[in-house]
C-alpha positions in Angstrom: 34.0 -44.6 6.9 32.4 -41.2 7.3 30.6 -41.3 4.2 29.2 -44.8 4.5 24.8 -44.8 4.9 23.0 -46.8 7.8 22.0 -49.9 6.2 20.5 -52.2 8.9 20.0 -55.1 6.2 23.4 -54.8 5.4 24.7 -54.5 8.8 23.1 -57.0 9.7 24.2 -59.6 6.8 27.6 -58.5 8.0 27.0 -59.4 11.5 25.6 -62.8 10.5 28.5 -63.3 8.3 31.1 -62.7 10.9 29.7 -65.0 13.6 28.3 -62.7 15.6 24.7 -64.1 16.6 23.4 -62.3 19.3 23.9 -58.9 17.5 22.8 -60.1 14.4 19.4 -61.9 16.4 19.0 -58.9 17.8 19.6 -56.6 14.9 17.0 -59.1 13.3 14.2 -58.8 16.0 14.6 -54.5 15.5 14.1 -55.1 11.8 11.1 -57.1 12.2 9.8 -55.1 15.3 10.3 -52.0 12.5 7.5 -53.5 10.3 3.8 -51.9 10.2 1.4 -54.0 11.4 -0.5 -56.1 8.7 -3.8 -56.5 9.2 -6.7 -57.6 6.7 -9.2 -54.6 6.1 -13.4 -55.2 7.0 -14.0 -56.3 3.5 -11.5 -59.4 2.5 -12.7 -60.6 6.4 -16.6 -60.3 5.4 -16.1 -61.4 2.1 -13.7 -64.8 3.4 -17.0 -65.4 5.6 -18.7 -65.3 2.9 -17.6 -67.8 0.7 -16.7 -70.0 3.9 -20.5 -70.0 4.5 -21.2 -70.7 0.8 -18.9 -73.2 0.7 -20.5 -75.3 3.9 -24.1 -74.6 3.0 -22.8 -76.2 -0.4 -21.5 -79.2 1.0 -24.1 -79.9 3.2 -26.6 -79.7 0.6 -24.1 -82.2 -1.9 -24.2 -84.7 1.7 -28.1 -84.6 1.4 -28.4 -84.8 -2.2 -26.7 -87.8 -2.3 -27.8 -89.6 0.9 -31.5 -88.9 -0.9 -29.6 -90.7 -4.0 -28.5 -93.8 -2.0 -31.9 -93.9 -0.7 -34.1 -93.8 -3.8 -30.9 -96.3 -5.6 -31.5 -98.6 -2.5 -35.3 -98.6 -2.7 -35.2 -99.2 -6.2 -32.9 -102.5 -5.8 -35.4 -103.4 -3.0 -38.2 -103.4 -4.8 -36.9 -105.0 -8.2 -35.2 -108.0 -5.8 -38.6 -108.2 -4.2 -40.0 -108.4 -7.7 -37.7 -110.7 -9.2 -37.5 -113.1 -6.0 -41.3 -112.8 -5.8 -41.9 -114.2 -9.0 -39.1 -117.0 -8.4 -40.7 -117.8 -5.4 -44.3 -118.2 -7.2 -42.8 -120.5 -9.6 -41.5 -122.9 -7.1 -44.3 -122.9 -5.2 -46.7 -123.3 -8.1 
């Protein structure tokens, strides 16, 4: 048909369609080779560090907030068994 446009996306349906693979693959890789580039510009990069940073410094500061928790929770069972058990011990030896 003399009238009929260049449609690669259609072309390349057809091609698929009718069993054709190695045009159509081909046909494919010229469509995707076609494409611009797409790169992520200065900013999104510096701004991803950014919050990848804040999000570490975060979590390492949560990890020593609550290993100082489990310390002061641990001392604190410590010294009230040592308490309680001191006082049990007094008794039985009194």
């Amino acid at each position: 048909m003399a009238g009929k446009l260049h449609d690669p996306a259609r072309e390349w349906l057809e091609a698929e369609q009718a069993g054709r693979d190695e045009l159509a693959e081909a046909m494919f890789a010229g469509a995707l080779a076609g494409l611009p580039a797409c790169e992520p510009s200065s900013g999104f990069v510096a701004r991803a560090a950014r919050v990848a940073w804040r999000r570490r410094r975060r979590r390492l500061m949560v990890g020593r907030l609550a290993r100082t928790a489990a310390a002061l929770l641990a001392g604190t069972l410590v010294a009230g068994a040592a308490y309680g058990f001191g006082w049990l011990a007094f008794d039985l030896v009194a």
